[in-house]
C-alpha positions as CSV (number, residue, x, y, z in Angstrom):
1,X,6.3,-23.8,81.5
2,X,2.6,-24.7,83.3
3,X,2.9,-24.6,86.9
4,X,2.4,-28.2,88.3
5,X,-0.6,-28.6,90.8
6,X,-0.3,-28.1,94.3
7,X,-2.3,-29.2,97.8
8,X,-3.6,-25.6,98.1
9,X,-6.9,-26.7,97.1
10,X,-6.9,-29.9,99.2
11,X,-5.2,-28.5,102.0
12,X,-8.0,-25.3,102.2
13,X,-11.0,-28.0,102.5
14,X,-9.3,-30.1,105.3
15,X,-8.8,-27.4,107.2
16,X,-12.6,-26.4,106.9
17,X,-13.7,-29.5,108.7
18,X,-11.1,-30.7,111.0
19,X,-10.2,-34.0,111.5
20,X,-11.8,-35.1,107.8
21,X,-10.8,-37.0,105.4
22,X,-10.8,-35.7,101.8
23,X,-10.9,-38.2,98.7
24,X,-9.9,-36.9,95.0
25,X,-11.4,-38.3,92.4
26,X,-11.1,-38.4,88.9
27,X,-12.0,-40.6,85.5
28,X,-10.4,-41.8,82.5
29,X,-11.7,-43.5,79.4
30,X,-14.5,-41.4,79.3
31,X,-14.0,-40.7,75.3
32,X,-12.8,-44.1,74.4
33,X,-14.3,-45.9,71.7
34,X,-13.5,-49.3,72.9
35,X,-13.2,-50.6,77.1
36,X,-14.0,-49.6,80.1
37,X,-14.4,-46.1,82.1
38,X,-12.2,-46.4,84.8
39,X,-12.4,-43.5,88.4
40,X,-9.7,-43.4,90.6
41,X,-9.7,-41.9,94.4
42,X,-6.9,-41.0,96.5
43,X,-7.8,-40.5,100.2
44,X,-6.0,-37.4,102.0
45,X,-6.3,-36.6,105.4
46,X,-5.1,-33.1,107.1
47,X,-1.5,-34.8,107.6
48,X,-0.6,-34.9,104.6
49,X,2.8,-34.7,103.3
50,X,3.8,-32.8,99.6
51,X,2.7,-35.0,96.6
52,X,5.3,-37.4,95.3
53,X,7.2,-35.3,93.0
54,X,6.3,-35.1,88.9
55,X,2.6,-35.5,90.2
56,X,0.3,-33.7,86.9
57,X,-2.2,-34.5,85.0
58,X,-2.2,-37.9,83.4
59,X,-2.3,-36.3,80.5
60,X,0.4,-34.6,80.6
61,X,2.3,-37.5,82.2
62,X,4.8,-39.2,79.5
63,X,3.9,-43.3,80.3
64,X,7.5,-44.1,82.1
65,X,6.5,-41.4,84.8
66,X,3.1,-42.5,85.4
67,X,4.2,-45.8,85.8
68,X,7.1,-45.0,87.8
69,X,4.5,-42.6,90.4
70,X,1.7,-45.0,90.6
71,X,2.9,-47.1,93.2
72,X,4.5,-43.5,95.1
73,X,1.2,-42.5,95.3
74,X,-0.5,-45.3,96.7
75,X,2.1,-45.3,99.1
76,X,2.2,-41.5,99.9
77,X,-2.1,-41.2,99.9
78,X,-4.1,-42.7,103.5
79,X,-6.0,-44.5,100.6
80,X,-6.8,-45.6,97.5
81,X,-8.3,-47.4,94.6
82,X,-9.6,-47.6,91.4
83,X,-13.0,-49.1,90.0
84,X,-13.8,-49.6,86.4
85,X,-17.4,-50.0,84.1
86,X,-17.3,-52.1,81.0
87,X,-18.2,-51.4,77.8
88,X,-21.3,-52.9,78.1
89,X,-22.1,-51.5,81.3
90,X,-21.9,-47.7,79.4
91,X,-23.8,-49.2,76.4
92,X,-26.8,-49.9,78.9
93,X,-26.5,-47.2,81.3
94,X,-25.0,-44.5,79.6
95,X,-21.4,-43.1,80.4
96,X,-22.4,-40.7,83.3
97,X,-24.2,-43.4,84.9
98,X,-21.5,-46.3,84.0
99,X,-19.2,-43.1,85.5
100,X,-21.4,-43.5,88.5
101,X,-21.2,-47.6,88.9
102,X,-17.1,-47.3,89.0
103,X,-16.7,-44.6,91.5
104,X,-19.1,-46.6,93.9
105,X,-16.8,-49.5,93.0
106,X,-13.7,-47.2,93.9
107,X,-15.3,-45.8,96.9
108,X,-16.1,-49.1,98.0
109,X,-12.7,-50.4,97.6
110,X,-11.4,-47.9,100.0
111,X,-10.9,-49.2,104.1
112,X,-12.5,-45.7,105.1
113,X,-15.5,-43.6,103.8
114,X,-14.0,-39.8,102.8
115,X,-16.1,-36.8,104.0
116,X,-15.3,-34.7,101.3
117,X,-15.2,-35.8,97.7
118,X,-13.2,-33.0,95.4
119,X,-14.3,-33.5,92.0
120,X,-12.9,-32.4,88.4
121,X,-15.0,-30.7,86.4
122,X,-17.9,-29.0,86.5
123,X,-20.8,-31.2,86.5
124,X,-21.1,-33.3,90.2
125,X,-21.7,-37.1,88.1
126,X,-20.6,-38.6,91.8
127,X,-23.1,-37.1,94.2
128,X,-25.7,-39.6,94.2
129,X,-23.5,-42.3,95.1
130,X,-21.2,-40.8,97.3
131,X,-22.7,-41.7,100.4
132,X,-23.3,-38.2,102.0
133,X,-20.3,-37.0,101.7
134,X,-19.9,-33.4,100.5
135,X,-19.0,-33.3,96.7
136,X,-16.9,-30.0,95.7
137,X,-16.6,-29.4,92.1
138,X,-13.5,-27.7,90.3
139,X,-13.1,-27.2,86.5
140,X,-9.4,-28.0,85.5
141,X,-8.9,-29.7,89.0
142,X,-6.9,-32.7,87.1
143,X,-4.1,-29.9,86.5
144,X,-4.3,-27.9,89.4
145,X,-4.8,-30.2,92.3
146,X,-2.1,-32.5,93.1
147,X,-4.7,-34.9,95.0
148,X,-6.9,-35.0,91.5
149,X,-4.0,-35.6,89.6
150,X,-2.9,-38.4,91.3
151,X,-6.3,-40.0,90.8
152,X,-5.9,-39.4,87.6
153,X,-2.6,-41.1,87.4
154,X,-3.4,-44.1,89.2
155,X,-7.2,-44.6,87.4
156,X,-5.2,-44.1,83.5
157,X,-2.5,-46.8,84.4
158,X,-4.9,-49.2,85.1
159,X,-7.0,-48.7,82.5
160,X,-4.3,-49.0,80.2
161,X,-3.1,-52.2,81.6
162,X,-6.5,-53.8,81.1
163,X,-6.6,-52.1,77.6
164,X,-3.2,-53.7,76.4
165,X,-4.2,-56.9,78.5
166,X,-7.2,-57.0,75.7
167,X,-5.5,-55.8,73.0
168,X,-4.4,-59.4,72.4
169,X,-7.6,-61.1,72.7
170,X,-8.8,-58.9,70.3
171,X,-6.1,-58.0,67.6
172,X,-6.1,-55.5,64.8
173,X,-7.7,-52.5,66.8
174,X,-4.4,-52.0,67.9
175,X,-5.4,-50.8,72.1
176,X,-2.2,-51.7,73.0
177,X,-1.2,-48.3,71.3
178,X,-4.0,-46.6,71.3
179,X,-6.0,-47.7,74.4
180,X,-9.5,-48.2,72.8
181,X,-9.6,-44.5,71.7
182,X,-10.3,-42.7,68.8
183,X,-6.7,-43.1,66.8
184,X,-6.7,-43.3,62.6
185,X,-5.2,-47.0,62.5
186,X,-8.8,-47.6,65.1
187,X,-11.1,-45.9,63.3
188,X,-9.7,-48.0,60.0
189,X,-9.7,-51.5,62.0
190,X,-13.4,-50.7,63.2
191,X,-14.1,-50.1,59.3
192,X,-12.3,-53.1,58.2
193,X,-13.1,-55.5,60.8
194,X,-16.2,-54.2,62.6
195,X,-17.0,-53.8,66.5
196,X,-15.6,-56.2,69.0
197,X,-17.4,-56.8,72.0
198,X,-15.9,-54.7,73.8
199,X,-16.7,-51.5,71.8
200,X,-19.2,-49.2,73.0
201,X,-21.9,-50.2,70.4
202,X,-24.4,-47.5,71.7
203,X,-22.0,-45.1,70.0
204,X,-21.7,-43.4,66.9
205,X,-18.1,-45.7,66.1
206,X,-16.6,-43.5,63.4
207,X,-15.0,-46.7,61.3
208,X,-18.6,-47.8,61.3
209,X,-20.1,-44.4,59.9
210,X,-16.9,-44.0,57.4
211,X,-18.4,-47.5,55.9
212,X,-22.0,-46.9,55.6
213,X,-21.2,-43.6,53.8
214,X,-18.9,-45.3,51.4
């Protein structure tokens, strides 16, 4: 069974700069065909008490639970939010940039301004916009940081909720299901019907390429 994530991590950086306060981060939507990139934060500060139980990677998180531990965490963090670039936002900017636009829009939704920004991953896509706050990097954080999780939790519900809040405007890609990514009945609406506006039309779209090859 893989170990859920823990506060070690979170708990270790506080402790490094007393009286800080340490924001999570993490995105989702980042390989969607179709919708917005959305980045989530949640805001810890040295006080903080065990994550609500079930916390793990979105991923990894059947729907019912994420649903049911979005509103735990926002309770159980100091802070947090969730900001979001659209489609056409990534087709003009490019997806680390776009990545860029929604965590200032997260970070800016926040009513305080983290010291310490712990990021998943490798590659620090948040550092130029965090305003001066340290950014810590750490691959696989999503499943070994509880604090990272739970941004992750709180960013993929949303994103979902706008995807199957679109999903009847635009009917036949079938986002309520899939959520704008790259799923077989997706890829076959995409050849069949062609982009909405809300695909990412700076893409390769694969429906798209499976058409001009046939």
């Amino acid at each position: 069974m893989t170990a859920l994530p823990t506060l070690r991590t979170e708990r270790a950086l506080l402790r490094e700069a007393p009286g800080s306060l340490l924001a999570a981060v993490d995105e989702v939507g980042r390989g969607a065909l179709a919708g917005p990139v959305a980045v989530g934060v949640v805001v810890l500060d040295a006080e903080v008490l065990p994550a609500p139980r079930g916390v793990r990677d979105s991923k990894a998180c059947p729907p019912p639970l994420r649903h049911a531990l979005a509103p735990r965490i926002r309770r159980w963090a100091r802070a947090s939010a969730v900001g979001v670039a659209s489609a056409e936002e990534i087709d003009a900017v490019g997806i680390v940039r776009a990545l860029g636009i929604a965590a200032v829009r997260a970070l800016n939704g926040l009513a305080c301004r983290p010291d310490i920004v712990l990021l998943d991953g490798s590659h620090d896509w948040i550092g130029r916009v965090s305003g001066g706050s340290r950014v810590v990097t750490r691959v696989k954080a999503d499943s070994t940081c509880a604090a990272v999780a739970a941004a992750s939790i709180i960013a993929k519900v949303h994103r979902d909720a706008v995807m199957e809040s679109l999903a009847a405007a635009y009917p036949g890609y079938g986002w309520d299901a899939n959520r704008g990514y790259a799923a077989p009945e997706h890829v076959a609406a995409l050849a069949r019907l062609g982009p909405s506006p809300l695909h990412r039309r700076s893409w390769r779209l694969p429906g798209l390429d499976a058409e001009a090859g046939a």
